[in-house]
C-alpha positions, 0 to 999 in steps of 0.5 A: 647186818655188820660191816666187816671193817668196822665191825658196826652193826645195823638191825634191819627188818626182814623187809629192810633186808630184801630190799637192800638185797634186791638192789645189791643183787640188782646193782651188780648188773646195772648200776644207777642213781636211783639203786643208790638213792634207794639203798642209802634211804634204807639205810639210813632210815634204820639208824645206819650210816653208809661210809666211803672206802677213804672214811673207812680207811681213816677208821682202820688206820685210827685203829691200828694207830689206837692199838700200837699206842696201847701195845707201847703204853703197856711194855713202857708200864 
């Protein structure tokens, strides 16, 4: 599984996978603690890291920001 933003990446067992399937399809409906707490257990269980939308804001701006300081070092260079 990768995150499109970040582009991180989380190998799952198939297993792992249904299950986290299961709750995306079933929490789009319903959505509960519980659902949550399953999903993140998962996850987390398989070395991953679930991130809010504020954290992966902060990850794309130190990125652009990482790019720009790159782009500026090579036409001072």
């Amino acid at each position: 599984m990768i995150c499109p933003v970040c582009r991180n990446y989380l190998g799952l067992q198939k297993e792992e996978f249904e299950q986290l399937r299961e709750i995306m399809e079933s929490s789009a409906a319903n959505k509960s603690s519980d659902d949550s707490s399953r999903l993140n257990s998962i996850v987390n269980k398989a070395g991953g890291v679930i991130r809010t939308e504020t954290q992966l804001n902060f990850i794309r701006d130190m990125q652009e920001f990482e790019r720009e300081k790159e782009r500026r070092n090579k036409s001072t260079q």
